[in-house]
N, C-alpha and C positions, 0 to 999 in steps of 0.2 A: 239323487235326482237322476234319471232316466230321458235321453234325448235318443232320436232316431235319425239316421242321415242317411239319403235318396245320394244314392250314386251318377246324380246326374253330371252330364261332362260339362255344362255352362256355371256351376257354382266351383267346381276346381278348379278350371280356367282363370276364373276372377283371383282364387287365393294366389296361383299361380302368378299371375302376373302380378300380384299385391307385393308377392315376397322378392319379385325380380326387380321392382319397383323401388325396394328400400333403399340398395346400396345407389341408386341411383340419383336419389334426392339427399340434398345437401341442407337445405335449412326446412324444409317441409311445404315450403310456398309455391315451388317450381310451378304447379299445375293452376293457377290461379291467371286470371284475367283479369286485372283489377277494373278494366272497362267494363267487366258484365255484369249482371245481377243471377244471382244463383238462386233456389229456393232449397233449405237444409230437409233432408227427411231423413227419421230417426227410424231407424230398421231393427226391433228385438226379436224378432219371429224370422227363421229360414223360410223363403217360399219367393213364389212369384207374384208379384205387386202391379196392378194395371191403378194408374193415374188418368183420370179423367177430363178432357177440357174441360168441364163444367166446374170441377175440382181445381184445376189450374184457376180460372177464374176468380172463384170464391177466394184464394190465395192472392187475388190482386195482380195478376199472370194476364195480358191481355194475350189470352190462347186464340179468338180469331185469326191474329196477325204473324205468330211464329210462324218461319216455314221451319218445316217438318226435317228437313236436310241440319237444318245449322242447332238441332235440340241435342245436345251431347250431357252425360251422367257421368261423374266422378267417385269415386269409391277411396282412401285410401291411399289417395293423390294420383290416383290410376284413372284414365279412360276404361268404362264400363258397358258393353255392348247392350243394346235396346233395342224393342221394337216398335216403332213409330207408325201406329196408322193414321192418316190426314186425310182430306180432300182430293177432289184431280188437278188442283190448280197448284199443290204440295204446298198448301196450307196447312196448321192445324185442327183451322175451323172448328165449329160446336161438335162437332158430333165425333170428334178426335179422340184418342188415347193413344198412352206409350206404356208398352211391358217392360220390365226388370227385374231379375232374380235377384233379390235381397236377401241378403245371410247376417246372422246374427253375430255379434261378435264375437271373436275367439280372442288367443293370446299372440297371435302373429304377430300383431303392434310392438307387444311389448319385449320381442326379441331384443329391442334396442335399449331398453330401460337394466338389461342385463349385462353382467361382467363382459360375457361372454355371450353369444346365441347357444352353442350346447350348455349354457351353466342350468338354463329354463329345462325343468324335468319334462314339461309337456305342452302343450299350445292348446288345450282346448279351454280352457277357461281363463279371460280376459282381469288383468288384476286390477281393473278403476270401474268397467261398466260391460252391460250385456247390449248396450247398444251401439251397430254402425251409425256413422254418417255418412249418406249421398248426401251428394248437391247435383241438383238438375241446372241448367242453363242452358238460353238460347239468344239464336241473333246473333251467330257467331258467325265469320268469315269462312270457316270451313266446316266440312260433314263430321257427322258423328259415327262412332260404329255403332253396325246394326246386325243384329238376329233378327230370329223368330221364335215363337213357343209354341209347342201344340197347345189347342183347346184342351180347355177343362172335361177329363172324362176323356181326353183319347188315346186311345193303347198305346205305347211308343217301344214296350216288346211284348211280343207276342207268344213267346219260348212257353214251355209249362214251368219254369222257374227263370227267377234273376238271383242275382246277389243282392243281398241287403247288409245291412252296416249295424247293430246296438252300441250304443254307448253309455254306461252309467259312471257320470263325473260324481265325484267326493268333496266338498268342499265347505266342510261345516270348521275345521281349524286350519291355521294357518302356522305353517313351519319357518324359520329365521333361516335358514341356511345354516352358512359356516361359520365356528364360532374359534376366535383367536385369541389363548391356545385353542386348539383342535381340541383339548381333554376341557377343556373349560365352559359354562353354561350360564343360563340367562345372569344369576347374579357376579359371576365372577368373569365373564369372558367381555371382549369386542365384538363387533359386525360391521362390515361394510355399510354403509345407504345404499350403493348399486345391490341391486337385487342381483345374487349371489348363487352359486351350487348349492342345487335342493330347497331352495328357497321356494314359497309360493304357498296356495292352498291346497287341503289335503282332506282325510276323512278324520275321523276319532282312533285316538291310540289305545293299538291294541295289549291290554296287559300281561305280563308276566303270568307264564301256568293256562294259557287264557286262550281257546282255539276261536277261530274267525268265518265264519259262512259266507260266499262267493255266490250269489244264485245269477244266475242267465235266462234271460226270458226270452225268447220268439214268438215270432207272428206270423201264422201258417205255416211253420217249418218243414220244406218239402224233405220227408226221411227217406225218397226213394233212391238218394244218391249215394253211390258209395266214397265219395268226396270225404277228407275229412275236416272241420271243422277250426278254423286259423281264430285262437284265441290269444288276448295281450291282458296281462294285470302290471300296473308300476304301484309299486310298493316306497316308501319314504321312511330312511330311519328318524328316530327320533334324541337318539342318544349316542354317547361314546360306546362302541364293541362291537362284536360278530350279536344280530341275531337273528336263528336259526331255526331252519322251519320246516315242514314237508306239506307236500299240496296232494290229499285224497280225494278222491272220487268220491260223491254222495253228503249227507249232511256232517256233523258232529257225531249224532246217535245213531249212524247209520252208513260208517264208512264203507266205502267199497274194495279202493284200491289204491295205492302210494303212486301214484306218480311222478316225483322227483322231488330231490329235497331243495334249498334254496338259502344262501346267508343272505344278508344285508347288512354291512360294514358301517358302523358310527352312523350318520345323516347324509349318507348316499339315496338318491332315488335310481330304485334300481327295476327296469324296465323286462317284462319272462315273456316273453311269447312261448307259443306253444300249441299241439293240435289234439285236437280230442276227438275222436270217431261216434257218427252221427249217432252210430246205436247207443250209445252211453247216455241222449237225450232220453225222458220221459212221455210217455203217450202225450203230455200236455204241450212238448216242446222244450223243457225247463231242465238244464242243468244246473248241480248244486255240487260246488267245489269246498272246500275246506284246508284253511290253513292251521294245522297242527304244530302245536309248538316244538321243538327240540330243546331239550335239556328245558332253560327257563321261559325262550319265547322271547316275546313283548318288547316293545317298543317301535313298534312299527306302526304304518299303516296304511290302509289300503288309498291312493288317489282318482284312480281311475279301473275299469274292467270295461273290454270290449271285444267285439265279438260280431267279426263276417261270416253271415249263415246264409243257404239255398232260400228263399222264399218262394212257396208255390205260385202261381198263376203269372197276368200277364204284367209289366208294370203298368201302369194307368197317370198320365198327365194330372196335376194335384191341381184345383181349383185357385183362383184369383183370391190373393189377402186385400183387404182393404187398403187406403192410405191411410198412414198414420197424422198425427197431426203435423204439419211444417211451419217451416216459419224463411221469409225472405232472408238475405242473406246480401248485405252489400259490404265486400273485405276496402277497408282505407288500410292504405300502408303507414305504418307507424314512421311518422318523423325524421329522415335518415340525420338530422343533427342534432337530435332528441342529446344531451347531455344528462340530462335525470330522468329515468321513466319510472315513473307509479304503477305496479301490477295492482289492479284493484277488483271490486265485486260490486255488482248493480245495490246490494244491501247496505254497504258502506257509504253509498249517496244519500243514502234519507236526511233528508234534512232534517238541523239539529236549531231549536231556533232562527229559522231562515236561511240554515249554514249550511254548504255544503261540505263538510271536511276534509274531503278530501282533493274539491276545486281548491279549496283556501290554502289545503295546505303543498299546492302546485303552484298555488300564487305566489305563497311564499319564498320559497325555492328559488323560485324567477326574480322575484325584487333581488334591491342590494340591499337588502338587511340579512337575507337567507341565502348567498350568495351568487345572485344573478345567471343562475345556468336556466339552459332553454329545456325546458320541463315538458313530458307528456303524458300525458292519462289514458291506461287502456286497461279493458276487462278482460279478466281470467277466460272466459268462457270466448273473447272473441279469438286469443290468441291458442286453445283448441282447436278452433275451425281455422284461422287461417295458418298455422305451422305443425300442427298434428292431425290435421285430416277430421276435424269434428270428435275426435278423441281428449276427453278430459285424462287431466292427470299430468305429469310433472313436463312431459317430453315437448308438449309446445310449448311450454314458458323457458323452460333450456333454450330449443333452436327458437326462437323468439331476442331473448339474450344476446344468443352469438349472434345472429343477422346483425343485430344492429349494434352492435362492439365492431363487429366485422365493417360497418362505415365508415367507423373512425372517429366518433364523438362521444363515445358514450362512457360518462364517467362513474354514474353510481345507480342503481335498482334498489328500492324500496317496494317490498310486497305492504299491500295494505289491506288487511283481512285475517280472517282466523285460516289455519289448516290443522288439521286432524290427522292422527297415526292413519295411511290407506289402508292398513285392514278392517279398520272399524270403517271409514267413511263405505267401505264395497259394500258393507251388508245394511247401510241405512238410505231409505227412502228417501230423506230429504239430506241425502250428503252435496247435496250443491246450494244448499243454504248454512254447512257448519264447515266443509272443507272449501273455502272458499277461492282460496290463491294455494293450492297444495303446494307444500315441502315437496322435498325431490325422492323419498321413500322413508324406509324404516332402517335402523334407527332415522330418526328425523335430521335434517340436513336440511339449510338455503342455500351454503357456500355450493351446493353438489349442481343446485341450478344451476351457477354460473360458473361450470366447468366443463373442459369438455371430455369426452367419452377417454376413459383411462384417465385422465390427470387431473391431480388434488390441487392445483393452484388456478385460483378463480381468476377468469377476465378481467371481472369487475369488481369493486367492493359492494356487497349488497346485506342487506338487512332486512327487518319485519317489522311490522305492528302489529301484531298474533291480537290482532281488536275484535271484540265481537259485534260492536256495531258503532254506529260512526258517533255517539257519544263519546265513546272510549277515545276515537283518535281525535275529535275537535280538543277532548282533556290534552292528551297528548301532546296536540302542537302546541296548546298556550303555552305549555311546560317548556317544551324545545324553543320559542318565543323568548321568554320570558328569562332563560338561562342564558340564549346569545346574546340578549340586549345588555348582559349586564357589562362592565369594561374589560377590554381583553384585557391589560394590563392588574385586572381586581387579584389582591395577596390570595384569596382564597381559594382561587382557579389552580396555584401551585402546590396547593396541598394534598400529600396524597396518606392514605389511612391504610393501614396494612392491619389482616387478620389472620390468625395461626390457629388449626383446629389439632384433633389427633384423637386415637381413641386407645392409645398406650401413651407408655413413657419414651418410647422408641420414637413413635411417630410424631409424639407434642416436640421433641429435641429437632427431629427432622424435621418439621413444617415449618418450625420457628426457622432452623440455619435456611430454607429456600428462601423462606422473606428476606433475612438479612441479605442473601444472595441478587436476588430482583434489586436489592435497595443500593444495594454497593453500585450494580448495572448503571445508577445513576449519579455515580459521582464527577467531579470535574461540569456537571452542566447547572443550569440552574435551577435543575429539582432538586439538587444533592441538598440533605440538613430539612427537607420538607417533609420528611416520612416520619408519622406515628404508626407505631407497632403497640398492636394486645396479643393476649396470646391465653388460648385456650389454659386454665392449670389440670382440669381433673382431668380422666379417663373416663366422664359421664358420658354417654351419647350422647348428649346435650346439654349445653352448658350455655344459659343468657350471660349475654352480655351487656351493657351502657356502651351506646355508642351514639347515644342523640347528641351528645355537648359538638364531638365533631361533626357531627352532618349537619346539625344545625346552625354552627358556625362556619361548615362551608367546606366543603375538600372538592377537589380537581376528580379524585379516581379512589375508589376501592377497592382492594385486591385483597381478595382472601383464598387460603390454601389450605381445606380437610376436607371433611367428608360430608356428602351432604345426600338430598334426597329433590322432591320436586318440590315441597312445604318448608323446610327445614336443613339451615347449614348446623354440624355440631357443634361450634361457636356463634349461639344462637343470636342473629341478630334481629329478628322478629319482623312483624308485618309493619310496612310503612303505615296501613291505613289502622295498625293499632293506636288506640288513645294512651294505653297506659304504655307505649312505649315513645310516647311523647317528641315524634318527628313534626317537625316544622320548619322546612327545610327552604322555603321558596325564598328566590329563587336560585339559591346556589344547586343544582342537579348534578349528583358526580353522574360519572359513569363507573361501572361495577364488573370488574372481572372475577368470577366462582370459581373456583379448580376444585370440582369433586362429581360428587355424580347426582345426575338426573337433574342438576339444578335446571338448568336450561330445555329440561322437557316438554315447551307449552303446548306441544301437537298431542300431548296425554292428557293433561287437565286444565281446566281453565282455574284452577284455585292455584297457583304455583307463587312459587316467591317471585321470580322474574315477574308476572304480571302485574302481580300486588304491589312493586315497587316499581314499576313501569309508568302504570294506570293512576296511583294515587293522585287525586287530585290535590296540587300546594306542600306534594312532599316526594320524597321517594327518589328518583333515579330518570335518568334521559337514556342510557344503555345502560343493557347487562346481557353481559357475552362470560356464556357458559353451553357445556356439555350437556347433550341430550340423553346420554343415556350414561355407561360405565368409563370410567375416565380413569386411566391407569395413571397411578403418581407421576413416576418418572417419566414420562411420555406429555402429561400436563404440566411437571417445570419445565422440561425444554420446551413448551408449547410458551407459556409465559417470560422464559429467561429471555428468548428470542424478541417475543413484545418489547419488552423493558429495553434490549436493547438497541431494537429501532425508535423509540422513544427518546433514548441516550443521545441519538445519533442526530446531529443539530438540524441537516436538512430534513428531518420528519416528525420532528418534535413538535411541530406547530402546524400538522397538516390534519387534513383529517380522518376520523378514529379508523375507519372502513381502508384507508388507504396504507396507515399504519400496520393495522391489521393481515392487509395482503401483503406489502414489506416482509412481514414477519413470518408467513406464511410460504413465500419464497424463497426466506434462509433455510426454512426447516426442512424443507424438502431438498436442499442441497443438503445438508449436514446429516439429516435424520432419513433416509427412504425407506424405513422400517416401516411394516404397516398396521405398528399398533399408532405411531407419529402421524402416517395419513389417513387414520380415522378419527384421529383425536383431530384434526385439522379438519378435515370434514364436518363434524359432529360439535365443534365450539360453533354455537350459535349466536348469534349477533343479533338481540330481541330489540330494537332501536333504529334510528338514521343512520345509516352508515356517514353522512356528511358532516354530523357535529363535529366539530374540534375543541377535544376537553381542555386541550391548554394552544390557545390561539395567539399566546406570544411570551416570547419569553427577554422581555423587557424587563429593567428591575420593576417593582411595583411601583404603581403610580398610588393606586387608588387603595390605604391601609385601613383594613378593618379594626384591628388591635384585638384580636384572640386573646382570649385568658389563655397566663404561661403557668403550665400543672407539672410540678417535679414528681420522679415516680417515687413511691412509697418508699422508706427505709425498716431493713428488718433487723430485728436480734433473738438469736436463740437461745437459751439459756436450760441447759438439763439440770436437774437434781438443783437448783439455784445458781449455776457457775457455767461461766465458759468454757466451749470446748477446743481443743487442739485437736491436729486431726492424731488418728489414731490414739486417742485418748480411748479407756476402757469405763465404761458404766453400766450401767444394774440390768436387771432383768427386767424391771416396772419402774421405769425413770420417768420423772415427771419432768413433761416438754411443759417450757412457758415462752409464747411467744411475743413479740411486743413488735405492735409495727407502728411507725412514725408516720405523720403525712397531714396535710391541710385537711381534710376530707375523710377523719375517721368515721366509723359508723358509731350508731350513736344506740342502739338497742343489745339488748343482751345474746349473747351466746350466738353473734352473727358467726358463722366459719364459710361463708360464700366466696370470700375472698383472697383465700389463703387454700396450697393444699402442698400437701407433703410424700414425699415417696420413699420407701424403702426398698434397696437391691440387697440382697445375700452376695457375699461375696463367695460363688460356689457356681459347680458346669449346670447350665441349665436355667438359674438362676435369672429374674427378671424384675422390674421396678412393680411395688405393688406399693398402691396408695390406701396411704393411714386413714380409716374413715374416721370422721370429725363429728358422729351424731350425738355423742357423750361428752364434747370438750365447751370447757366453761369459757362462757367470753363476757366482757366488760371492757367500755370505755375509761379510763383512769383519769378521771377528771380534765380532757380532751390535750391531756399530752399524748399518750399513746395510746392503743386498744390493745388490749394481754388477751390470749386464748390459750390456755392451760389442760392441757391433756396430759393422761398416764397409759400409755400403749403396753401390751404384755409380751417380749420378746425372748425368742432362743439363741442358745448361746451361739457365737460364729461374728465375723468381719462382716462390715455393712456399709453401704453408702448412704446418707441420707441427701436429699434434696427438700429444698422448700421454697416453695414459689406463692407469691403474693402482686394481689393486683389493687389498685385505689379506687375509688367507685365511681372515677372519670376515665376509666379503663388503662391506666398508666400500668405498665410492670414491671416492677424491679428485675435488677440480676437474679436470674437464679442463687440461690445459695446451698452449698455443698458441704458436707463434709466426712469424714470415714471417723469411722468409732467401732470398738468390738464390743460384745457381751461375753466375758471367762465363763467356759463352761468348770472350772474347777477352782475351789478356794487356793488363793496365791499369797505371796509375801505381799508386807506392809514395808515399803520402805521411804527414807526420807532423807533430802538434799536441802544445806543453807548457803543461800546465797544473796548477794554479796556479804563475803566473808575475811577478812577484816571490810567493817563498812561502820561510817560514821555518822550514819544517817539513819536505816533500817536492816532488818534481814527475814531475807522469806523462808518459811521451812515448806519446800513442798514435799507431799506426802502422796505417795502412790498405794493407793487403798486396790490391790487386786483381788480381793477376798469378794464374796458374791454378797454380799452381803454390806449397807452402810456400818460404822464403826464408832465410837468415841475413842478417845484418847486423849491426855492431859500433857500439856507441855508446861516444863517447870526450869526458873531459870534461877542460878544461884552466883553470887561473887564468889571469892576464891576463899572466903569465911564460913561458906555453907549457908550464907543467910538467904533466904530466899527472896527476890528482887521481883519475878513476874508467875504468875502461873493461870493458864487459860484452859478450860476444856474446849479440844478442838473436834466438833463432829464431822465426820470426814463418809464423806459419797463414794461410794465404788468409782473409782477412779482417781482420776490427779484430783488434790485439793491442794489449796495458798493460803498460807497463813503467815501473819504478819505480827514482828516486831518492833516498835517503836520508842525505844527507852526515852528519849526525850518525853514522850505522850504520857507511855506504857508505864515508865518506872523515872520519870522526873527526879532530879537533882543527884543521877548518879553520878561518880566520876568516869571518865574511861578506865579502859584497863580488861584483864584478862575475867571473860565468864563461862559458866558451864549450863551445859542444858542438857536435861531427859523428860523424851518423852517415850511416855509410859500408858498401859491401859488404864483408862479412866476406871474408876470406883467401882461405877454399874456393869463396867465390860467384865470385872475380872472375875473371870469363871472359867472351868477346865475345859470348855468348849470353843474359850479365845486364848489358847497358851501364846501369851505375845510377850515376845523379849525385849525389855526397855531398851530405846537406843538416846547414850548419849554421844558428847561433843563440846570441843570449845568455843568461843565468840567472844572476838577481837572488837573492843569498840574504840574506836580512835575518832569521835570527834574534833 
C-alpha cells in the first residue's frame, strides 16, 4: 500500500499536540463534559472536511441556535482547531459550516498499548482501526479554537517546487516480537500480551538465497536540483541471528552499484536512512533499490520505505472531503459504586425468548441469591469513546477498569462477549461484530485489562463469557444459577478431582508428584482426604479417560497438569457436549484449572475445550482458567502450587474464585519475578465469573450425597509363571502375565487400555520406553481377575520395569516396580535348601543363570539308598522354588537323616548341558 502526506503545518500540529496530550491524561475522560452532547465523526481519509448546517441538522443538531463561539472539536482527547463560518448575529444559522483537517489514523494511540513507547518499530499504522474519532460539541461556556483554510484550488506556495513526502507501508503479516528464551519460537517460547520490541505489522518474509526489490515512485519529480534525496526503509527480523544484506542501486537484473551493506540481529526492527542523488532517479521519476542477500539472506522484511522528494510546481489547497456518516454522542459516567460491572456488546442484548441475558444476568448479581452487589452494564464501544478517545481496542476498557477501582467499590469485571486474536479482528470488516469486548492483546490476556501499565497483578478479579451471542450466556447463567442454589454445605462441593498427563516416562512421574504436591497443599484443612487422582499410564499423545462417574456425582474443582492444545488435554477428557462420553452433570459445575498449553485459547477458536465445557447446556463446567498460549511446566506449578495454597489458607478458602485467584497471583509475584512467572500469570485465563465460590463453606457436610466408594485396582506380575525378587535374572523372551484384581473388570477380550508398562536399560543415556500391548492376549477369568499375557523380546543388560494399571472408574494403583537382568552369557546352575534341619518342609531354590530354560530332576533317598521322592523340576532362567513335603510328598516316613541330588533330567542330558549333579543332606525332625 502506497499513501502520500501533504506537509501541511495544521495536520502536524494536531499529532503534535495529540502526543503532548498522552502523558497528560490519566484515565482518558479528562476532556469530556458530561453536561454536553457531542456528535462522533469517524475520519478514514487525511484531508480537510467542511460540515454543513444543513448536515448538522439532518443529524438532529439544532444548527439555527449554536453560537458559532462555543462550537469546539476534540481529537484524541485534544482540543482541535476549526473554522467556523456563521451569521452576523454569531449564530450558526442555515447557511453555516465549520472546517477541520481530519487525519486518518496512525499508531500514535497505541504508543501506550506498548512496553515501552520506543519498544513500537514505527507509528504509521494503527493496530485496531484506520479510523479517528472527532467529536464536535456545542453550547459550551467557552470559545473554541479557531483557524482558517484556504480555498479549494488556491496556491499556498508559489516556489517552482515544495517538498513532498511518499510513504509505502507493508502490512500484510504480522510479527510477535520478543520471544522468551530469546533463542526460542512460536512452538517453544513465551511472549508478553503488552505489545513488545518489534512487534506489530510488517510485509512478507524475505527468503534465504532470495534478493528483495525497493521501488520508489514520484509525482512530478523536479530533477533540476542538486539536492540529494532523504530516504528511510525499517526492515524486521524474523528469527534468531545476524541477517545480512547489501542495498544496490537498480533492479535484481540490473544492478548498478553497492551502496552499503546492513545486518539485522535476531527480531530487531531496524530502521537505515540514507540519501541517494537525484540523477540516480529515472526519466519517469522511479528509483529501484535492491536488497541482496549476504552469505544466506533471509528472514527479514521490509515494514515500511519512504521517501522526501522536490515536487515541481506550486502546492495547491486540496478540495473539501465530504462528511462521513455520524452519530450523536451522549457520554453517562459509569456508577462510581458500581461493585460489579458487565463490559458487554449491543449483540449480546438480543433477546433470547423475551430475555435479555445479560440484564438478567445484572439482576442476578444484584439479588441476594447472586450476592447482592450494585451491578452496572456498559458497552465495549461506549467505553472507546469515552476513555480512549473513540479508539477501539483494549486501552479504553483498561482506563475504564482503573477509573472506577480508582473510587473505591469496585469488586469484580466480567467481560461479556466474544474477543478475537487483534491481528485477525484488524484485517476483518466486520471485527466489531466477532471482537466484541477485546482481550488486552496477543498472546491473549483479561488479567492484562485489569492491570496497570508495568505490573502483572490485577486490581480486580475479572473474568469472560468468550459467548458468541446471548443464547450462550442466558445457558450460561441458568448453569451458574442452578450450581449456587445448590447447599453450600452439599459433600460434593468438597470434592476435588485431580488429572496427571505426560508424554514420557519422565514427565508421567513428574506430573503425577505436582498433583500429589497441590494435594498435600491441602492438608490439615477440610479438603484434606477429598482428592481423587488419575493419572495418565502411556506416552500416547492422547490418552481417554472415564471420568463421568466423578463429574457426575459431583466435584468442587478439577485440576489437571500435562499437556494440552485448544481441543485436546493428553489425558483426554473429551467434549462435555459428547454423548458417548456420557456427562450429565447438573447441577454439580466444578470449576477446572488446565496446566498446559493453548487450553485456554478462546480468542483463537470458538471450537475450544474451555468453551465446549463452559457452554454445554446441563453439563460441563461454571470456570476454567487456563493458558492461552505456551505454558512452561515449572512456571505453571508455581502458578497452581500458590493457588492451592491460598485455598489452604482458611480465610480464602470460602471466598471467591477470582479473588482467590489474585491472592495467589500476589504471592507469585513476590516469590517468582521472573518473566516467564509473569506471563504465565498474565496469560491463565479465567473463561467464567470471577464471583463464583466453588467451595462457599467449609462446614462439615450437612447435605450427604453417598458417592459410590471405588478401591483402586490390585496388580500381580508374574514372569515365566513365578514371582519375581528384585534383581532376579530371566530369559531373553519371558512371558509377562498379568492379573489385575478390582470390582470393575473389563469384560471383552484382549482389552490392554488399562494397563501399560515401561522398560529403562540400566545404561548412560538410557530412558523409559513402553512395552507396546497390540500383540498381548487378554481375558476375564471368570470375573475374579482379568490376565493379559505378553512375551516381549529383550537384550541382555539390568532393567527396571514399571507397570502401571488403572480400573475403568479411573482409580490407579501404585505404580509397581521392579529391576531384573537378562545374562548376556551362559552361567552356573546353583542350589540352596532351606530350612534345613526342618520338620515341616524344605525349599530347594535353584538359580538357573544359563540363557536358556532348563529341566532338572531332584531325587531324595534314606540312608538305605531307597528312593523316598523324585520330581522333575523345570526351571526358568532365573530363581526357581521347589518344594518338599514329606509328610504330603513321601507319607509315613520316619525322621531321621536323608540325601538328595539333583541332577539333569533325562531329556537335558546331552554334551551341550555338561551339568554336575549336586547333592546334600536333610535333617527331618518332625
Amino acid at each position: 500500500m502506497t499513501r502520500t502526506f501533504t506537509h501541511t503545518l495544521l495536520l502536524f500540529c494536531g499529532v503534535l499536540c495529540y502526543s503532548g496530550c498522552i502523558a497528560q491524561q490519566r484515565y482518558g475522560n479528562e476532556w469530556i463534559d458530561y453536561r454536553q452532547t457531542y456528535l462522533r465523526i469517524p475520519v478514514v481519509e487525511t484531508g480537510i472536511y467542511k460540515i454543513t448546517a444543513t448536515e448538522l441538522a439532518r443529524a438532529g443538531i439544532p444548527a439555527d441556535s449554536i453560537r458559532t463561539a462555543g462550537i469546539q472539536l476534540f481529537a484524541h482527547g485534544t482540543e482541535v482547531p476549526i473554522e467556523v463560518v456563521g451569521d452576523s448575529s454569531g449564530r450558526l444559522a442555515s447557511e453555516g459550516y465549520l472546517l477541520f483537517a481530519g487525519k486518518k489514523n496512525d499508531g500514535y494511540a497505541d504508543t501506550a498499548l506498548y512496553t515501552k513507547p520506543d519498544a513500537m518499530p514505527h507509528t504509521y499504522y494503527n493496530l485496531y482501526s484506520d479510523t479517528t474519532a472527532y467529536f464536535l460539541t456545542w453550547q459550551t461556556d467557552q470559545g473554541g479554537l479557531r483557524t482558517t483554510f484556504p480555498a479549494p484550488g488556491t496556491v499556498t506556495h508559489s516556489a517552482a517546487l515544495h517538498w513532498e513526502e511518499t510513504m509505502q507501508l507493508f502490512t500484510s503479516h504480522y510479527l510477535p516480537g520478543r520471544f522468551f528464551p530469546p533463542e526460542s519460537n512460536y512452538e517453544t517460547g513465551s511472549l508478553l500480551t503488552a505489545y513488545d520490541e518489534g512487534e506489530g505489522w510488517t510485509g512478507p518474509e524475505i527468503a534465504e538465497h532470495k534478493s528483495f526489490e525497493i521501488v520508489f515512485k514520484t509525482n512530478r519529480l523536479f530533477q533540476e536540483t542538486p539536492s540529494d534525496i532523504d530516504c528511510e526503509i525499517l526492515l524486521a527480523g524474523w528469527s534468531p541471528g545476524v541477517h545480512s544484506f547489501a542495498l544496490w542501486l537498480g533492479g535484481a537484473q540490473n544492478l548498478k552499484r553497492r551502496l552499503f551493506d546492513l545486518n539485522v540481529v535476531g527480531r530487531e526492527t531496524k530502521a537505515i536512512r540514507f540519501k541517494i542523488p537525484i540523477a540516480d532517479f529515472d526519466e519517469a521519476g522511479q528509483l529501484v533499490l535492491t536488497l541482496l542477500p549476504v552469505g544466506t539472506g533471509g528472514h527479514v522484511s521490509l515494514s515500511y520505505a519512504r521517501m522526501r522528494y522536490p515536487q515541481a510546481g506550486p502546492r495547491v489547497a486540496p478540495g473539501h472531503l465530504p462528511t462521513p456518516p455520524s452519530r450523536i454522542v451522549r457520554f453517562s459516567s459509569i456508577h462510581p459504586e458500581t461493585e460489579y460491572l458487565i463490559i458487554t456488546h449491543p449483540l449480546m442484548r438480543t433477546p433470547v425468548n423475551g430475555h435479555d441475558a445479560v440484564a438478567d444476568y445484572a439482576q442476578y448479581r444484584a439479588s441476594d441469591a447472586g450476592g447482592g452487589y450494585h451491578t452496572s452494564i456498559v458497552h465495549s464501544y461506549e467505553l472507546y469513546d469515552q476513555f480512549n478517545a473513540g479508539q477501539p481496542g483494549p486501552h479504553g476498557i483498561r482506563n475504564a477498569i482503573r477509573w472506577l477501582h480508582d473510587q473505591g467499590k469496585l469488586k469484580f469485571v466480567l467481560l461479556a462477549g466474544r474477543s478475537i486474536d487483534p491481528q485477525k479482528a484488524r484485517k476483518m470488516k466486520d471485527s466489531w461484530q466477532t471482537d466484541m469486548v477485546p482481550n488486552a492483546g496477543w498472546p491473549g490476556s483479561d488479567i492484562a485489562l485489569a492491570t496497570q501499565k508495568g505490573n502483572f497483578n490485577p486490581l480486580v478479579p475479572i473474568g469472560r463469557i468468550n459467548a458468541l451471542n446471548a443464547r450462550q450466556m442466558l445457558d450460561y447463567l441458568l448453569k451458574v444459577k442452578a450450581m449456587e442454589a445448590e447447599p453450600a454445605t452439599a459433600a460434593w462441593r468438597k470434592r476435588i478431582l485431580h488429572l496427571s498427563g505426560g508424554r514420557s516416562k519422565d514427565e508421567l512421574n513428574v506430573f503425577r508428584d505436582y498433583m500429589q504436591f497441590f494435594e498435600k497443599k491441602l492438608d490439615n484443612t477440610p479438603l484434606a482426604g477429598k482428592v481423587t487422582t488419575i493419572s495418565k499410564l502411556t506416552d500416547n499423545a492422547v490418552e481417554p479417560v472415564r471420568i463421568d462417574k466423578q463429574i457426575n456425582e459431583g466435584v468442587g474443582l478439577v485440576t489437571l497438569f500435562g499437556h494440552s492444545s485448544i481441543d485436546v488435554t493428553d489425558i483426554d477428557i473429551g467434549r462435555a457436549t459428547d454423548p458417548a462420553r456420557n456427562y450429565r452433570n447438573h447441577p454439580h459445575y466444578p470449576a477446572m484449572i488446565v496446566n498446559g498449553c493453548a487450553a485456554g485459547s478462546i480468542f483463537y477458536s470458538t471450537q475450544t475445550l474451555s468453551s465446549d465445557w463452559i457452554f454445554a447446556p446441563e453439563s460441563g463446567a461454571v470456570l476454567f482458567l487456563a493458558h492461552t498460549f505456551n505454558g512452561p511446566s515449572t512456571a505453571l506449578r508455581r502458578y497452581t502450587e500458590l493457588f492451592y495454597e491460598v485455598l489452604a489458607d482458611s480465610p480464602f478458602t470460602s471466598k471467591p474464585f477470582g479473588m482467590i485467584q489474585r491472592e495467589a497471583i500476589r504471592r507469585n509475584l513476590n516469590r517468582n519475578p521472573g518473566i516467564l512467572d509473569s506471563i504465565t500469570i498474565q496469560q491463565m485465563t479465567l473463561h467464567g465469573d470471577p464471583a463464583i465460590r466453588i467451595f462457599p463453606s467449609m462446614l462439615p457436610d450437612t447435605v450427604a450425597d453417598n458417592p459410590s466408594v471405588d478401591l483402586p485396582p490390585l496388580m500381580q506380575l508374574l514372569v515365566d509363571g513365578r514371582l519375581l525378587v528384585n534383581d532376579d535374572i530371566i530369559s531373553k523372551n519371558p512371558v509377562l502375565t498379568i492379573r489385575i484384581f478390582d470390582e470393575n473388570l473389563p469384560v471383552i477380550n484382549d482389552d490392554t487400555t488399562l494397563v501399560s508398562i515401561w522398560l529403562k536399560k540400566h545404561c548412560t543415556g538410557c530412558t523409559d520406553l513402553r512395552i507396546p500391548l497390540q500383540t498381548a492376549i487378554g481375558r476375564n477369568v471368570e470375573g475374579k481377575f482379568y490376565e493379559i499375557i505378553l512375551q516381549p523380546a529383550l537384550t541382555s543388560g539390568k532393567y527396571l520395569l514399571t507397570m502401571q494399571c488403572r480400573d475403568k472408574t479411573g482409580h490407579s494403583a501404585a505404580p509397581y516396580q521392579i529391576d531384573f537382568e537378562v545374562a548376556e552369557y551362559d552361567g552356573p546352575i546353583t542350589a540352596t535348601v532351606s530350612p534345613n534341619p526342618s520338620g515341616q518342609w524344605f525349599r530347594f531354590t535353584i538359580q538357573n543363570k544359563r540363557l536358556l530354560p532348563n529341566d532338572l530332576e531332584l531325587t531324595i533317598r534314606n540312608v538305605l539308598g531307597t528312593t523316598v521322592f523324585r520330581k522333575v523340576l523345570h526351571c526358568f532362567v532365573g530363581r526357581n522354588e521347589h518344594f518338599w513335603h514329606p509328610a504330603m510328598h513321601s507319607p509315613g516316613i520316619p525322621a531321621g537323616l536323608y540325601h538328595y541330588t539333583i541332577s539333569a533330567a533325562e531329556a537335558s542330558r546331552h554334551p551341550a548341558f555338561p551339568f554336575e549333579s549336586m547333592r546334600g543332606h536333610l535333617l527331618y525332625a518332625p
